[in-house]
KOLMAR-673198 format. One record per atom (N, C-alpha, C): chain; atom name; x, y, z. Coordinates in steps of 0.02 Angstrom, whole numbers. Layout:
BEGIN
<selo chaine="A" atome="CA" X="X" Y="Y" Z="Z"/>
...
END
This chain:
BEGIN
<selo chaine="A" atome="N" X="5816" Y="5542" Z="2512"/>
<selo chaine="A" atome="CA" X="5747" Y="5523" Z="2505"/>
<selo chaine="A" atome="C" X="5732" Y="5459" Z="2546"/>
<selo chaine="A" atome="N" X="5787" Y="5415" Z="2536"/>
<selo chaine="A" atome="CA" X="5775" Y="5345" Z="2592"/>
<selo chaine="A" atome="C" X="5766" Y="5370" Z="2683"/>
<selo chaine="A" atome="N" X="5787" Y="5435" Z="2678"/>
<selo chaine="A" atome="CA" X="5792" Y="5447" Z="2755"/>
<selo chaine="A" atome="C" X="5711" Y="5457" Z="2784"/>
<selo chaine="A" atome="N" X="5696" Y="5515" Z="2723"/>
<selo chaine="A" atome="CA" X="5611" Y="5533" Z="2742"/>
<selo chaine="A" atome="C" X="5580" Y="5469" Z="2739"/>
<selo chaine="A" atome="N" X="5593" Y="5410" Z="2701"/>
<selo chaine="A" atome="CA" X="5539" Y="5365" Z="2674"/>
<selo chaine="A" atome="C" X="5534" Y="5327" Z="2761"/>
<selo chaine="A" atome="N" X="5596" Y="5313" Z="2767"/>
<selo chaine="A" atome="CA" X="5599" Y="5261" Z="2828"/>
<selo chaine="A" atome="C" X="5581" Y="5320" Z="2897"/>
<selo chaine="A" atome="N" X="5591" Y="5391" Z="2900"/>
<selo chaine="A" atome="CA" X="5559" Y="5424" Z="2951"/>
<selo chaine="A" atome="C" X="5476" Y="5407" Z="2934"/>
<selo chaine="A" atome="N" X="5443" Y="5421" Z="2887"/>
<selo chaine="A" atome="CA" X="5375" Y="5382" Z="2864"/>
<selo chaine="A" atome="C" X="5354" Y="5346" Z="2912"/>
<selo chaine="A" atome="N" X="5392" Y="5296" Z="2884"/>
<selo chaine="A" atome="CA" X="5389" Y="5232" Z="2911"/>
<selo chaine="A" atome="C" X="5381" Y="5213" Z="2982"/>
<selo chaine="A" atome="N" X="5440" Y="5228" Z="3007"/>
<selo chaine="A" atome="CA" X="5444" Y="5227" Z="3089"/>
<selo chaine="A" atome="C" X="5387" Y="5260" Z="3133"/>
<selo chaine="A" atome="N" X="5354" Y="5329" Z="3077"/>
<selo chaine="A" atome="CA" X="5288" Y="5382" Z="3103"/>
<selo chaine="A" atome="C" X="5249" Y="5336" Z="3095"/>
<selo chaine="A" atome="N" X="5228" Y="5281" Z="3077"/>
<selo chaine="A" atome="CA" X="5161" Y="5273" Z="3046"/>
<selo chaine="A" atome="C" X="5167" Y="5192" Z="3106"/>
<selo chaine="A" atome="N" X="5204" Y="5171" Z="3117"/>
<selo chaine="A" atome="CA" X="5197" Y="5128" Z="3149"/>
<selo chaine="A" atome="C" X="5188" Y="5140" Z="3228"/>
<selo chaine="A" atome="N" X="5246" Y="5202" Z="3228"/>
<selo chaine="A" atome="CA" X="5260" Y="5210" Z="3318"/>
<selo chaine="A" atome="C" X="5185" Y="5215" Z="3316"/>
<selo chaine="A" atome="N" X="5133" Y="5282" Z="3274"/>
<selo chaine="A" atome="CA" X="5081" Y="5311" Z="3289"/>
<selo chaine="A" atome="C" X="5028" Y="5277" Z="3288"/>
<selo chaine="A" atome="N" X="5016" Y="5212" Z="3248"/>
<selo chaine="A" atome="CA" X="4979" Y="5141" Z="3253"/>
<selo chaine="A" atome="C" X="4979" Y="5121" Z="3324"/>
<selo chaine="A" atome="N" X="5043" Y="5099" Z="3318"/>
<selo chaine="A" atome="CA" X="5065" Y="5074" Z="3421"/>
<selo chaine="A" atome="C" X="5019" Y="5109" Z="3480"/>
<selo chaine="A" atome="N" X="5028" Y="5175" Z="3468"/>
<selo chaine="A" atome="CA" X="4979" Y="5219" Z="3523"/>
<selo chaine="A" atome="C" X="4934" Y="5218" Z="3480"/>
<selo chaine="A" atome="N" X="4925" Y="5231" Z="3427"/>
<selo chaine="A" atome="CA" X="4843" Y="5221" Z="3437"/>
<selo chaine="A" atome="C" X="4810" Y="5170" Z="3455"/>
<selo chaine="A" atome="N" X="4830" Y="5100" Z="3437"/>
<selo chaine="A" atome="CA" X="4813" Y="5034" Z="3454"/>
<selo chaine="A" atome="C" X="4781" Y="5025" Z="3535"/>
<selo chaine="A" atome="N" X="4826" Y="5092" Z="3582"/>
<selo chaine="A" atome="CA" X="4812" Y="5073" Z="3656"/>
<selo chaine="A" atome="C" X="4751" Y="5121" Z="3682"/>
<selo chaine="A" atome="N" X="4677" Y="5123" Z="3628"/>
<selo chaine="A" atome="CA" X="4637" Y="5149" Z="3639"/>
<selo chaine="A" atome="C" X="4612" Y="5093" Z="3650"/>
<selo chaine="A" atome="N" X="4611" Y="5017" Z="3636"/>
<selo chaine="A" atome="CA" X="4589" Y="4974" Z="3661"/>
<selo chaine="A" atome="C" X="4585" Y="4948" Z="3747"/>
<selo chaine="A" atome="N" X="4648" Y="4973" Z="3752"/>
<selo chaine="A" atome="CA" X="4650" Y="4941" Z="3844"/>
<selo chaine="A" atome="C" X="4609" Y="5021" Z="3873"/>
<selo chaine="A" atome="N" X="4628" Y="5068" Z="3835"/>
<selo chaine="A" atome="CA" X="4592" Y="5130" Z="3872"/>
<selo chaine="A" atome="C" X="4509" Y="5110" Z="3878"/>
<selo chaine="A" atome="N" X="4485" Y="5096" Z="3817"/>
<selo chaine="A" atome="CA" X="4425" Y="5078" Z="3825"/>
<selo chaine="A" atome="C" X="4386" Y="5025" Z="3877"/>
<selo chaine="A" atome="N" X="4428" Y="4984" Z="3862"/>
<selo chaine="A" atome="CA" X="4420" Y="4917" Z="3912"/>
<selo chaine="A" atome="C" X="4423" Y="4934" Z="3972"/>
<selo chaine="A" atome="N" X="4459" Y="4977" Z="3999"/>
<selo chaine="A" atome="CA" X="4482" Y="5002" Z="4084"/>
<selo chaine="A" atome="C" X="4434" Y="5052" Z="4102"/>
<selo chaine="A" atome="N" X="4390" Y="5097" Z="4044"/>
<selo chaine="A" atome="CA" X="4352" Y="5137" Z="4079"/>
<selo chaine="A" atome="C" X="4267" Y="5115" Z="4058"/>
<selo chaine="A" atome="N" X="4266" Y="5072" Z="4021"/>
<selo chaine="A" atome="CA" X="4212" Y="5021" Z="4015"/>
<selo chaine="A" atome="C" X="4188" Y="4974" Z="4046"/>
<selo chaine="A" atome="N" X="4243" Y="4944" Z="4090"/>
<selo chaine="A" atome="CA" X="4220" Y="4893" Z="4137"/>
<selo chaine="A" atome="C" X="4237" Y="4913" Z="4205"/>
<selo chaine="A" atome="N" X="4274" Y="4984" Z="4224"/>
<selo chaine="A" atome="CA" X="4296" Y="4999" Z="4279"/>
<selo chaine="A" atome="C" X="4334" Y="4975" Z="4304"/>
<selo chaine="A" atome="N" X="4391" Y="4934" Z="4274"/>
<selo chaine="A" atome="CA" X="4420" Y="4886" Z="4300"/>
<selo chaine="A" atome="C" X="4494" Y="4918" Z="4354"/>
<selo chaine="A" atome="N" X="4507" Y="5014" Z="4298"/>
<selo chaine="A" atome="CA" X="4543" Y="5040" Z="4357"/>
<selo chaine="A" atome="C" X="4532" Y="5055" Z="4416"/>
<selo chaine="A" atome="N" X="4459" Y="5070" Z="4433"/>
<selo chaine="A" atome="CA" X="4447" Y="5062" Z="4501"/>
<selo chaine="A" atome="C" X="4423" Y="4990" Z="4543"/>
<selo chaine="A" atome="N" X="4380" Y="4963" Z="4502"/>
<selo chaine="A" atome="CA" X="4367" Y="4881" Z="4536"/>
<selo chaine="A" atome="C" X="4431" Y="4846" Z="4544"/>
<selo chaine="A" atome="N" X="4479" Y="4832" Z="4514"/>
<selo chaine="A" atome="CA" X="4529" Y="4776" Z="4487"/>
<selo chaine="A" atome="C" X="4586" Y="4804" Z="4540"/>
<selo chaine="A" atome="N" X="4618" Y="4845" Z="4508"/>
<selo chaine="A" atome="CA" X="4703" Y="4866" Z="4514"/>
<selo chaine="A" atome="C" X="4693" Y="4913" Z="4564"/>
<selo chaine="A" atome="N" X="4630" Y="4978" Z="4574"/>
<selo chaine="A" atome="CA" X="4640" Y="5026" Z="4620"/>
<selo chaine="A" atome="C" X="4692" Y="5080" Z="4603"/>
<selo chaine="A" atome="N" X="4680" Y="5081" Z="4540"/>
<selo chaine="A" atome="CA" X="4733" Y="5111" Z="4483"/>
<selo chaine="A" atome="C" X="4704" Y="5175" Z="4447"/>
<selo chaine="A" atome="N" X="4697" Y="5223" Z="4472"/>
<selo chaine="A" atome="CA" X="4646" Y="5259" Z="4442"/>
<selo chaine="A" atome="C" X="4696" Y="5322" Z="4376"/>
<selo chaine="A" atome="N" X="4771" Y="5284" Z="4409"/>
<selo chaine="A" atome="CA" X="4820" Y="5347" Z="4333"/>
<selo chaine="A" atome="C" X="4823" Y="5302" Z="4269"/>
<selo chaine="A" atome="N" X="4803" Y="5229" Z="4271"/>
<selo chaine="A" atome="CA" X="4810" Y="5204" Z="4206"/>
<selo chaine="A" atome="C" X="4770" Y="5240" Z="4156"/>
<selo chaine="A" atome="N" X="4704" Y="5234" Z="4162"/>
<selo chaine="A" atome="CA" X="4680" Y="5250" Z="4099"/>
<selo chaine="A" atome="C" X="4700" Y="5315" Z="4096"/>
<selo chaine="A" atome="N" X="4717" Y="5393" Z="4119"/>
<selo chaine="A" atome="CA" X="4746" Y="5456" Z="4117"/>
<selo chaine="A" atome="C" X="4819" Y="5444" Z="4084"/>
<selo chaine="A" atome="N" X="4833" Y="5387" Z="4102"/>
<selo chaine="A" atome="CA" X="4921" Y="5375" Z="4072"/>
<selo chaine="A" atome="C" X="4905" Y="5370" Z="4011"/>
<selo chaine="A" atome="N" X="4856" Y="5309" Z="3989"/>
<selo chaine="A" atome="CA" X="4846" Y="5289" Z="3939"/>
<selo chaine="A" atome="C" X="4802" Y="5337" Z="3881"/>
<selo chaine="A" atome="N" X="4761" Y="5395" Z="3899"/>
<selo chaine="A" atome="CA" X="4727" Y="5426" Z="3848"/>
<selo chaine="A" atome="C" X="4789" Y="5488" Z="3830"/>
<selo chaine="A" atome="N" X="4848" Y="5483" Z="3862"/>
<selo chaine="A" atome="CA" X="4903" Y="5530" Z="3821"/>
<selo chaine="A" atome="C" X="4922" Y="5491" Z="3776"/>
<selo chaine="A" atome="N" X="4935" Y="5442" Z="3756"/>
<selo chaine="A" atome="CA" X="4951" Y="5380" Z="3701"/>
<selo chaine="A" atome="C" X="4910" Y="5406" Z="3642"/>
<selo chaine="A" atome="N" X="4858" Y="5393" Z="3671"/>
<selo chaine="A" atome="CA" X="4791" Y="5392" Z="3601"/>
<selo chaine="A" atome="C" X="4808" Y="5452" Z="3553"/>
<selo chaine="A" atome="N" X="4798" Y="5527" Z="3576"/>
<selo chaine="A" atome="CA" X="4804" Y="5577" Z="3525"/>
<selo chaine="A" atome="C" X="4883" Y="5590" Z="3511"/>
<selo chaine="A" atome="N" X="4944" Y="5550" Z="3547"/>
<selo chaine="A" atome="CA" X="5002" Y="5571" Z="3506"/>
<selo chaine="A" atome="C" X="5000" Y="5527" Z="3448"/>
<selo chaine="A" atome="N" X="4973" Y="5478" Z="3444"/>
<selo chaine="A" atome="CA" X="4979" Y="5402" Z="3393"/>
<selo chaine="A" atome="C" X="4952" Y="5452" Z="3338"/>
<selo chaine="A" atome="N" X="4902" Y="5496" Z="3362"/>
<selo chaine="A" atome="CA" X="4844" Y="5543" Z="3290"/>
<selo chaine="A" atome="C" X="4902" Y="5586" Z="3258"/>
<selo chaine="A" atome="N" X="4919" Y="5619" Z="3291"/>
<selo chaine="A" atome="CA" X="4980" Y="5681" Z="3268"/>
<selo chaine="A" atome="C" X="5045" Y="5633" Z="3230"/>
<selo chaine="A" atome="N" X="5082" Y="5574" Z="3255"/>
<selo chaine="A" atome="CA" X="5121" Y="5550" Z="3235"/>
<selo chaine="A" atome="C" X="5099" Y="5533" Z="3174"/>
<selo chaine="A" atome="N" X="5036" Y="5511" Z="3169"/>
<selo chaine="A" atome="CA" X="5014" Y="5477" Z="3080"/>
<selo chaine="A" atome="C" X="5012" Y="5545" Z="3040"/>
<selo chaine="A" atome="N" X="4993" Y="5613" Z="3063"/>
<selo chaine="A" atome="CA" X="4978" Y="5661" Z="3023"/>
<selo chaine="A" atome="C" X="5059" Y="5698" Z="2998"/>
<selo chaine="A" atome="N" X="5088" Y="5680" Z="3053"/>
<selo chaine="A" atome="CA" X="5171" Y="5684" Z="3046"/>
<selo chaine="A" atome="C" X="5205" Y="5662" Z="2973"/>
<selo chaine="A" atome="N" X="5173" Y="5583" Z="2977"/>
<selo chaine="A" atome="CA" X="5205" Y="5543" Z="2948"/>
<selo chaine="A" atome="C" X="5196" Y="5566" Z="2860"/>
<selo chaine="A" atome="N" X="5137" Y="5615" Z="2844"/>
<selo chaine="A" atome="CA" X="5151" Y="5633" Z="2789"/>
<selo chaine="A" atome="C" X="5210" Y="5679" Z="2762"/>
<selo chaine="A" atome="N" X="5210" Y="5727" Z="2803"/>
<selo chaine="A" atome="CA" X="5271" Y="5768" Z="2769"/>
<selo chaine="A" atome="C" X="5303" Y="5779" Z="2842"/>
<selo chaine="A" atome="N" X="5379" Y="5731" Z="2867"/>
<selo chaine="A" atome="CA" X="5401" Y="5723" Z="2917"/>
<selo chaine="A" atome="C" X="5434" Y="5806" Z="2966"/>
<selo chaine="A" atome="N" X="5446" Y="5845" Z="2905"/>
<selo chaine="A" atome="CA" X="5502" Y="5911" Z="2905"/>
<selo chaine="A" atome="C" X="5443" Y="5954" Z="2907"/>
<selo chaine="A" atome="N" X="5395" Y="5950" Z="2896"/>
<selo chaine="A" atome="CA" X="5330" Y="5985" Z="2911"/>
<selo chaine="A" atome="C" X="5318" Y="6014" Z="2993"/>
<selo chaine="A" atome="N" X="5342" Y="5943" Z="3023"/>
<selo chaine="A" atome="CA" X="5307" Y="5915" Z="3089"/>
<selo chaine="A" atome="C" X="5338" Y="5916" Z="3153"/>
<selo chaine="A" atome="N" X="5426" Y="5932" Z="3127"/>
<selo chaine="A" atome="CA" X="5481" Y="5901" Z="3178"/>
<selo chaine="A" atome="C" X="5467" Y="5920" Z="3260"/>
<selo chaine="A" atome="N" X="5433" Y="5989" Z="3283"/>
<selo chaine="A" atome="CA" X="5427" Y="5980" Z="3342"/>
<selo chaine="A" atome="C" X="5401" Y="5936" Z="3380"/>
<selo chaine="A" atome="N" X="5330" Y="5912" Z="3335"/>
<selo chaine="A" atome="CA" X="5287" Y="5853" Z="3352"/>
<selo chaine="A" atome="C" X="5313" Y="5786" Z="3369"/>
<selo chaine="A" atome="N" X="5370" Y="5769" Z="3305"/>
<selo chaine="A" atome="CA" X="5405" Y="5697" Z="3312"/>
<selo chaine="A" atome="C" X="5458" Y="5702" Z="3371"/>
<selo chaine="A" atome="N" X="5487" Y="5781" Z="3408"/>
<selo chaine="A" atome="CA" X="5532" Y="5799" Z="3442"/>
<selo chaine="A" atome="C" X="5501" Y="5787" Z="3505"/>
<selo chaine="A" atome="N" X="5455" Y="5810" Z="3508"/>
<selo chaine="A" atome="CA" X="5411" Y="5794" Z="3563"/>
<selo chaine="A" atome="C" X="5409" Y="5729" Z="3596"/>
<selo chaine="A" atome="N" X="5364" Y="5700" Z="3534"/>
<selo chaine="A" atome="CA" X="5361" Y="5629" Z="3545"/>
<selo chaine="A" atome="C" X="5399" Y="5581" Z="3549"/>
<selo chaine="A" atome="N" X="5464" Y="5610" Z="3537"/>
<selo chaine="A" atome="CA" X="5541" Y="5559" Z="3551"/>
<selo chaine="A" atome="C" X="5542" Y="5577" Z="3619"/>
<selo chaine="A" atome="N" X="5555" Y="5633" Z="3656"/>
<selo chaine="A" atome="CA" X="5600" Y="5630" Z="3719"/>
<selo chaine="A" atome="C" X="5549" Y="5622" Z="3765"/>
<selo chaine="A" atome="N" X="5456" Y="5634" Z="3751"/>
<selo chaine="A" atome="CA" X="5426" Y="5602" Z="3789"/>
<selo chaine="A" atome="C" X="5434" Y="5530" Z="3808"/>
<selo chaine="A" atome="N" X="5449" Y="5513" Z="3761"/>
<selo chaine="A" atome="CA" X="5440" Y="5404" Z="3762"/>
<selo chaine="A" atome="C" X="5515" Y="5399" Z="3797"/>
<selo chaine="A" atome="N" X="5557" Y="5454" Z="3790"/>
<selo chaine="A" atome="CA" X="5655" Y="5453" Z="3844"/>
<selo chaine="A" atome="C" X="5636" Y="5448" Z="3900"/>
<selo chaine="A" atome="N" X="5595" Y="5509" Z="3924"/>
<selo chaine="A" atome="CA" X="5570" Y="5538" Z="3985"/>
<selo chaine="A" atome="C" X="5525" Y="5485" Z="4017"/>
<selo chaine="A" atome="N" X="5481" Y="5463" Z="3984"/>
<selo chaine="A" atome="CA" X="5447" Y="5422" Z="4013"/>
<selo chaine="A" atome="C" X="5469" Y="5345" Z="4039"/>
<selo chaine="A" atome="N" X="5525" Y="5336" Z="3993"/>
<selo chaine="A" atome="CA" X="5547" Y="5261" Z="3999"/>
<selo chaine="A" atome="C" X="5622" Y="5272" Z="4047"/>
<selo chaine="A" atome="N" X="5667" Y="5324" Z="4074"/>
<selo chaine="A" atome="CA" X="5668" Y="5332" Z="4122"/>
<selo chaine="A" atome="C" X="5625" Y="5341" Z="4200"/>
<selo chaine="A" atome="N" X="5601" Y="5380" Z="4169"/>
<selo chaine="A" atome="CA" X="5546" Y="5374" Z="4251"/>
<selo chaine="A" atome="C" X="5523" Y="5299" Z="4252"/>
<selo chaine="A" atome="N" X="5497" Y="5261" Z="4209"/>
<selo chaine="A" atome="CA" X="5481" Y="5181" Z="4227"/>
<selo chaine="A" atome="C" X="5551" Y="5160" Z="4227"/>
<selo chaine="A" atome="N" X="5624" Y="5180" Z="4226"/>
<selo chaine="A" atome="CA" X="5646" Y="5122" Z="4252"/>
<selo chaine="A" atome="C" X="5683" Y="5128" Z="4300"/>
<selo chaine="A" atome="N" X="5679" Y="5214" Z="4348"/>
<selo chaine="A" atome="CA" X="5675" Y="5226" Z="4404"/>
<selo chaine="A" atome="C" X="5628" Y="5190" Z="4456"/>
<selo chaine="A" atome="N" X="5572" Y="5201" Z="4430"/>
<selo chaine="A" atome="CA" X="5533" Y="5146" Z="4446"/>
<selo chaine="A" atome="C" X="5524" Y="5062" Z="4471"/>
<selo chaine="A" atome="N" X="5556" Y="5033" Z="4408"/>
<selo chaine="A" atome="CA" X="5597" Y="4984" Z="4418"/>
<selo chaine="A" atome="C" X="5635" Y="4965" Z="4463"/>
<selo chaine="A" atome="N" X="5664" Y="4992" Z="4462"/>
<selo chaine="A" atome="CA" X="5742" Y="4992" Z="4513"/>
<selo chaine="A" atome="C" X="5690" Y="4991" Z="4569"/>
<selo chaine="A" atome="N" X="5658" Y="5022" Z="4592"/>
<selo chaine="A" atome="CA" X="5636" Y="5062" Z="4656"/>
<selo chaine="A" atome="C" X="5612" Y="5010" Z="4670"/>
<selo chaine="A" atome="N" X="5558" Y="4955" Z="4644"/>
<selo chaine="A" atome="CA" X="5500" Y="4914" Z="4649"/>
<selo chaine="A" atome="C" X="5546" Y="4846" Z="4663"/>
<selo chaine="A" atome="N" X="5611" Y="4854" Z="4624"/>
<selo chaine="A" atome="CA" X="5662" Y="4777" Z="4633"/>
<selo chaine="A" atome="C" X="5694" Y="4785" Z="4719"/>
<selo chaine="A" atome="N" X="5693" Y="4864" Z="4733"/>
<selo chaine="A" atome="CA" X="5744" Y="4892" Z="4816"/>
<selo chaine="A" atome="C" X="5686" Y="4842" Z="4865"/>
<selo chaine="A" atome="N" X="5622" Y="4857" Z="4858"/>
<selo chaine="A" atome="CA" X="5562" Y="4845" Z="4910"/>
<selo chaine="A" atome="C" X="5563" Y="4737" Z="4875"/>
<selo chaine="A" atome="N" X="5589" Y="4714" Z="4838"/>
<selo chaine="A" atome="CA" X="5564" Y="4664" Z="4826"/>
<selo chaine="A" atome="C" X="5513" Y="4644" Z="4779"/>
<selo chaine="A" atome="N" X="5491" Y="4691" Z="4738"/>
<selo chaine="A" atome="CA" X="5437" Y="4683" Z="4691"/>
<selo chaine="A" atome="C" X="5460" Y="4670" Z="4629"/>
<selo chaine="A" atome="N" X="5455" Y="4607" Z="4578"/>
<selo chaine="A" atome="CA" X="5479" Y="4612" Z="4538"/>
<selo chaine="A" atome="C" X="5451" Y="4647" Z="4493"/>
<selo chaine="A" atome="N" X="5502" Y="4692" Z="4449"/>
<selo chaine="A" atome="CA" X="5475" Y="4712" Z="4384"/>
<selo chaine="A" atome="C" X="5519" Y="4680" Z="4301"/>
<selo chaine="A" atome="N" X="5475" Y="4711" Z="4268"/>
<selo chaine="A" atome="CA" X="5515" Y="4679" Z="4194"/>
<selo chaine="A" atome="C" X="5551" Y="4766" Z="4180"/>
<selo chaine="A" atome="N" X="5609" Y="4757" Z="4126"/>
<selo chaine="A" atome="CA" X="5622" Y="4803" Z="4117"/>
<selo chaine="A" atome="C" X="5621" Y="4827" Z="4032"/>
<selo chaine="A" atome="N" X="5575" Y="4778" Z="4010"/>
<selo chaine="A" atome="CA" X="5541" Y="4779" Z="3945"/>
<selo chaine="A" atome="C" X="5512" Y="4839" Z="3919"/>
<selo chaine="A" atome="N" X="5469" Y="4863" Z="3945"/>
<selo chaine="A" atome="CA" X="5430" Y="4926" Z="3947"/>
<selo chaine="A" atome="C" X="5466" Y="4976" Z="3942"/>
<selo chaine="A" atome="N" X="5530" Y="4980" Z="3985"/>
<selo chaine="A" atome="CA" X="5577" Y="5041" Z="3989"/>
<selo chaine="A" atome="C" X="5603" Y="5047" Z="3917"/>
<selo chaine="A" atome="N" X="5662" Y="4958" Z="3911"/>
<selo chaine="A" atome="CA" X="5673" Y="4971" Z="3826"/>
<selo chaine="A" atome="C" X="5630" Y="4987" Z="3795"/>
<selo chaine="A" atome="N" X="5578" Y="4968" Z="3788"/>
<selo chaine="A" atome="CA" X="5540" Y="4975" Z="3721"/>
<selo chaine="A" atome="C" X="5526" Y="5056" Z="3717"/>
<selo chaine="A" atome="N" X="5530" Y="5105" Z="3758"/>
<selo chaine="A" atome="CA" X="5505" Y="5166" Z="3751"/>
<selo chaine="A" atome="C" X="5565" Y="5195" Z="3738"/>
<selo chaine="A" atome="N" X="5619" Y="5186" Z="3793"/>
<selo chaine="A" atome="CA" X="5694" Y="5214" Z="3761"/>
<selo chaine="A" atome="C" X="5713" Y="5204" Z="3700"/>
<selo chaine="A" atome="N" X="5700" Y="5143" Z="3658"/>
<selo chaine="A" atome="CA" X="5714" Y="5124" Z="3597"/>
<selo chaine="A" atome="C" X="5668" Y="5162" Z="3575"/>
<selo chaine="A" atome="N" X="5635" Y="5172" Z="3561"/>
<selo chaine="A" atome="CA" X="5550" Y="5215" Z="3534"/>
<selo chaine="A" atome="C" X="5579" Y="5296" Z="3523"/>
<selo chaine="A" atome="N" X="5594" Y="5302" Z="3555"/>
<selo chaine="A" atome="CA" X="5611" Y="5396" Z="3587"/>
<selo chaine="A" atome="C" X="5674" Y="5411" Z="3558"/>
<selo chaine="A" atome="N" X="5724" Y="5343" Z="3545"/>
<selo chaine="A" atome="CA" X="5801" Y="5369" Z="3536"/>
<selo chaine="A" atome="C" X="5800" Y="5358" Z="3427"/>
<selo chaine="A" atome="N" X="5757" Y="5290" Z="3423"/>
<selo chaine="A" atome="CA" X="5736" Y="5302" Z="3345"/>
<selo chaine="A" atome="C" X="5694" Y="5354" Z="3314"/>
<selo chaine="A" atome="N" X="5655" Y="5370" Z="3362"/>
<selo chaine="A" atome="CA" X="5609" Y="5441" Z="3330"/>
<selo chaine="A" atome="C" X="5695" Y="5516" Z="3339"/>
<selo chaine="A" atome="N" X="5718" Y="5525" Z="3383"/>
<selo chaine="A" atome="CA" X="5768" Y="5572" Z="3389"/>
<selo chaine="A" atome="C" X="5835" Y="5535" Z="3321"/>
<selo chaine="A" atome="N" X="5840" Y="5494" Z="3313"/>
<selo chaine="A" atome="CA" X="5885" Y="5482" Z="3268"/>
<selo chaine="A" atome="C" X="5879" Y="5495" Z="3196"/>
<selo chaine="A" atome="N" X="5807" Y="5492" Z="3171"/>
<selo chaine="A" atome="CA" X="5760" Y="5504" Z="3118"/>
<selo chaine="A" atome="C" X="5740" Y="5569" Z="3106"/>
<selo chaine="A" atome="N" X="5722" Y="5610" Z="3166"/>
<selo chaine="A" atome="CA" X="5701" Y="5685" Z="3173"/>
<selo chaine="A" atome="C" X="5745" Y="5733" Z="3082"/>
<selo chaine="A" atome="N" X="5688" Y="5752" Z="3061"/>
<selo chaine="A" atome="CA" X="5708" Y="5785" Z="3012"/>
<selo chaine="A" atome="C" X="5760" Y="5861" Z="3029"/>
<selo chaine="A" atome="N" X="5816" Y="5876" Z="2994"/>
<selo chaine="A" atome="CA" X="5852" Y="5936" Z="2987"/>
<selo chaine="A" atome="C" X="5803" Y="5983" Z="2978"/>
<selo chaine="A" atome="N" X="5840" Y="6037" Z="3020"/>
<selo chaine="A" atome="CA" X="5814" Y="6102" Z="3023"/>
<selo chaine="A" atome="C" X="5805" Y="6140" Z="2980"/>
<selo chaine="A" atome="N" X="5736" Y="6174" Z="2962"/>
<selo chaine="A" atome="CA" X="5729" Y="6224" Z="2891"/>
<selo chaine="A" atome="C" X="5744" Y="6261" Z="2917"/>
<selo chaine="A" atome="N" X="5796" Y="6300" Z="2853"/>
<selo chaine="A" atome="CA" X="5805" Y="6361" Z="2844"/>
<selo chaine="A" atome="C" X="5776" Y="6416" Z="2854"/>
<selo chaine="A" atome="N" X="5737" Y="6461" Z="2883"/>
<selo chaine="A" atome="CA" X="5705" Y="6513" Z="2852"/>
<selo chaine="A" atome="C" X="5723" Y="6542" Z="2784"/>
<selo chaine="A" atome="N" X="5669" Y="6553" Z="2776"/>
<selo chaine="A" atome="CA" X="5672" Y="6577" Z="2700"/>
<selo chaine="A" atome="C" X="5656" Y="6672" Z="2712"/>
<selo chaine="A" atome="N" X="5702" Y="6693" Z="2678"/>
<selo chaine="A" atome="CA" X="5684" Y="6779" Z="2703"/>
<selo chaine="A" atome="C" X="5635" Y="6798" Z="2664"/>
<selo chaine="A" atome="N" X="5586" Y="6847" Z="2670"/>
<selo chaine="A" atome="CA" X="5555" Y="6876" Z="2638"/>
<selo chaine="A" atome="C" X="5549" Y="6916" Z="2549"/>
<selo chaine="A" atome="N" X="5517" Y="6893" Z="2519"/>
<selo chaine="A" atome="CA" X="5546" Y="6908" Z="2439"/>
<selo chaine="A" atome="C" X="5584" Y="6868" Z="2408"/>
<selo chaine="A" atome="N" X="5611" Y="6828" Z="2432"/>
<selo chaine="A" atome="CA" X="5686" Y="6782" Z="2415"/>
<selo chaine="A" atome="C" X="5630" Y="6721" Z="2386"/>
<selo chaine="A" atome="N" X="5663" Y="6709" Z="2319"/>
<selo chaine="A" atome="CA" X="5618" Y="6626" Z="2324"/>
<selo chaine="A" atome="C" X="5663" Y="6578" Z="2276"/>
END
């Protein structure tokens, strides 16, 4: 029971986290700042995939074994993604550009605690059997 409580847990925060980044989404397509500012026009597209996994992760977070493809999902996306940024990385340090490699942890850590948490597999239950 401590396992589901703290999978809960970890759902309700990761899914806070993205939801929280409807704020910069807003801000970037409110003031235009991805096209005026940065010339950045994949941020806010990067950023409105954030918004509705944060929704599913909180709806997760009630019954975790309910949900597991969702939380499965949402682990090896935040793997996947925080490799490609730290391919990235690397790439941006080859040309001289510094980067942080903050972002990368924080999603690899993100992706490898949601996969460590991921609820066991139900059984099927056969038909008639109860």
């Amino acid at each position: 029971m401590k396992r589901e409580r703290l999978t809960q847990i970890v759902l309700v925060i990761v899914g806070l986290f993205n939801l929280a980044l409807i704020y910069f989404l807003y801000m970037d397509l409110r003031h235009s700042s991805w096209l005026l500012e940065r010339k950045n026009e994949v941020e806010p597209m990067f950023l409105s995939f954030f918004v509705p996994v944060g929704v599913f992760l909180l709806m997760a977070a009630r019954r975790p074994s309910g949900h597991r493809s969702m939380i499965a999902l949402a682990a090896w996306w935040n793997i996947s993604h925080g490799v490609v940024m730290a391919i990235q990385t690397v790439e941006a340090g080859i040309h001289g550009v510094h980067r942080d490699f903050t972002d990368v942890v924080v999603f690899i850590v993100i992706g490898s605690v949601l996969l460590a948490l991921l609820p066991a597999k139900r059984e099927p239950v056969a038909p008639g059997v109860a």
